[in-house]
C-alpha positions, 0 to 999 in steps of 0.5 A: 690496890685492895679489891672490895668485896662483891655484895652476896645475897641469898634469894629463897622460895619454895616450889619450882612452879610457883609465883613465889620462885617468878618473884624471885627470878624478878628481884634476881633480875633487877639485883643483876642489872643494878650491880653486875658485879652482885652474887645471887644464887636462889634456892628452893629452901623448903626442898633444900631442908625437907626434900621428902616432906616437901613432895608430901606436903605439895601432895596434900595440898593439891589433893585437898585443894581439889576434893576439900577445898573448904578443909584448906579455908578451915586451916588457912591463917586460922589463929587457932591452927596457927597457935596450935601449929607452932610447936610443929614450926619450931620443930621444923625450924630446929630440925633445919638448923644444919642445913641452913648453916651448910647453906650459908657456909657455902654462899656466904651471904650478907642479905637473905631475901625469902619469897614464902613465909617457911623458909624466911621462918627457918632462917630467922630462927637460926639467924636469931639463935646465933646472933648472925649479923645477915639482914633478912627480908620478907617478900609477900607474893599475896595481897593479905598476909598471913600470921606465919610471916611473922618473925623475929629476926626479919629486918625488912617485910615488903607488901603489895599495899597499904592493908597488908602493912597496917595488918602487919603492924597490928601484929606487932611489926614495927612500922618502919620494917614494912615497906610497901613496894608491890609484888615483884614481876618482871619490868617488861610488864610495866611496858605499854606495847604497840598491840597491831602488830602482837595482834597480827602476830598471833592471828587476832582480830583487833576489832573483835573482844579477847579474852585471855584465860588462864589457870596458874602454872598447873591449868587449874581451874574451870577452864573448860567450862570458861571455854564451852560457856564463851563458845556458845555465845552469839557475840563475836569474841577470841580466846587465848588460853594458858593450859600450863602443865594440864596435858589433859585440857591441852589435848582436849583444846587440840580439837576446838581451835575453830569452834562455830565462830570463836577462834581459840588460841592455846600455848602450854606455856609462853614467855611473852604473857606480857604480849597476850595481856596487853592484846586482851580486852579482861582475863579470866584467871586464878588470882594469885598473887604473881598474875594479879600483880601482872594484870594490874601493871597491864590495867587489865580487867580481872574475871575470877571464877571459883577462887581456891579459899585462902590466899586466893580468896583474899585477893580476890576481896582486895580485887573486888573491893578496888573495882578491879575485878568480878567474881563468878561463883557459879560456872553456869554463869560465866557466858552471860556475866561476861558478855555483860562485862564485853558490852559494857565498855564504861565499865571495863574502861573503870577496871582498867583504870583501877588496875593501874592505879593499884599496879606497881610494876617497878617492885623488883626494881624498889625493892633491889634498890632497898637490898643494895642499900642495906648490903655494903660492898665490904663485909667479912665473910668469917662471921657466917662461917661454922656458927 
């Protein structure tokens, strides 16, 4: 009796803290639990191919996102960088050429599913240089595409919604390649939870506002200042805070768990997000794409404040355009923006509606669903090997 083949797939992204890799632990997780069977290794594809320019590149980010965020508005899907950039690409695509031929003869994989633009580009230009018969597919993790996603050799791109798609299909991309399936998170958020007893839990009050805040995986953002500002208000309300890999705002939050009468919760990291969104009247948050998507699945109303130009700008337009959020500008602002918001319940009831609306919190289950269907269980491993 011949025993078919296990389906192989290939799940790349690029930086471990990152939305991008949380989006693929998700599909990694939906591929799992609908074939137990399946091979689904994940890979940091940037620092697998450029380990070195890898940390410079992160480097320069930060530092230009922190000191000159409007340099990274300047550079971001800017069609004259973009054009003037691609000799760079090609070089880089080039140069990964070995690497990703070691990884695939070492995986073997008949699908490669990428979660960031650079190596979904690597491995389209090598899939296409050797006329590779491996399906591909683009996972957008923010809610307006930028030009370097654009590939040949990419069989499927999967966007959060309908202005992603027909963007991409003004840039050339057939309309049956794009499907609009959400940004992938992890099912538990599609869950609506009993919020008594997470409330209990966490030592919070029910009939009291919470707000939640959060700044990314770094803590990044004026979180302190969402702090102070929310402190000194005279309505009752509760924290809960995110700090993430910022030691400095979690030392400086050890010593205002009991402000005046505002009790502050804070969690370095939590594995139940999920938990505090649902026990939340809005969040105050970064709006990248990863923790947009998680708001919506909760119908959770969003407050962004000073979002980093680029990707961060455009969801937050898209957030602001579908009654989903607020954005606050000036810091000075943030009390009395959001009091208004807390004592407006008509209005949070409207965001919260809309969130759901655009939620599609069932992704990672669409779109491993979309992989198996495209991944027979029987194919020659040979024709990855030594291309």
């Amino acid at each position: 009796m011949t025993t078919p083949l296990r389906r192989k797939v290939l799940l790349m992204y690029i930086t471990r803290v990152s939305g991008h890799r949380q989006a693929t632990l998700a599909i990694q997780r939906s591929l799992r639990q609908l074939d137990e069977n399946i091979e689904v290794p994940s890979v940091n594809g940037f620092g697998y191919a450029f380990p070195i320019l890898e940390k410079v590149v992160n480097q320069a980010y930060m530092s230009v996102i922190k000191r000159t965020p409007i340099v990274w508005d300047y550079l971001y899907d800017n069609p004259k960088v973009v054009k003037n950039s691609q000799s760079i690409k090609n070089f880089l695509h080039r140069t990964s050429h070995k690497k990703i031929e070691m990884l695939l003869n070492r995986y073997q994989p008949d699908t490669i599913v990428c979660t960031q633009a650079f190596p979904c580009g690597m491995v389209a230009d090598y899939k296409r240089k050797n006329n590779l018969p491996i399906q591909l597919i683009g996972v957008l993790t923010d809610y307006a595409p930028h030009s370097y996603w654009i590939n040949e050799g990419v069989d499927y791109y999967i966007v959060p919604n309908e202005d992603a798609r027909e963007r991409f299909i003004k840039k050339g991309v057939p309309p049956d390649a794009i499907k609009v399936y959400g940004i992938p998170i992890r099912l538990k958020f599609a869950t609506q939870l009993d919020k008594q007893p997470i409330a209990a839990k966490l030592g919070l009050d029910r009939s009291i506002p919470t707000v939640l805040i959060m700044g990314g995986g770094q803590g990044l953002g004026p979180i302190k200042q969402v702090v102070r500002s929310l402190t000194e208000l005279q309505m009752p309300l509760q924290m809960i805070v995110l700090t993430g890999t910022n030691k400095k705002l979690t030392k400086w939050l050890e010593n205002r768990r009991e402000t005046k009468d505002k009790k502050i919760i804070f969690f370095e990291y939590s594995n139940n997000v999920d938990e505090l969104m649902e026990v939340s009247t809005l969040i105050v948050t970064k709006p990248g794409g990863m923790t947009t998507s998680e708001c919506l699945a909760k119908g959770l109303p969003m407050v962004i404040v000073n979002p980093i130009p680029g990707q961060e700008m455009r969801n937050t337009d898209f957030l602001l355009k579908k009654g989903i959020g607020i954005r606050i500008d000036k810091t000075n602002d943030i009390g009395e923006e959001i009091e208004l918001l807390l004592k407006s319940p008509e209005r949070l009831a409207a965001m919260g509606r809309a969130a759901y609306e655009n939620g599609k919190p069932h992704a990672a289950s669409d779109i491993a669903k979309l992989i198996l269907e495209q991944t027979p269980r029987r194919i020659s491993a040979a024709s990855h090997v030594n291309v």
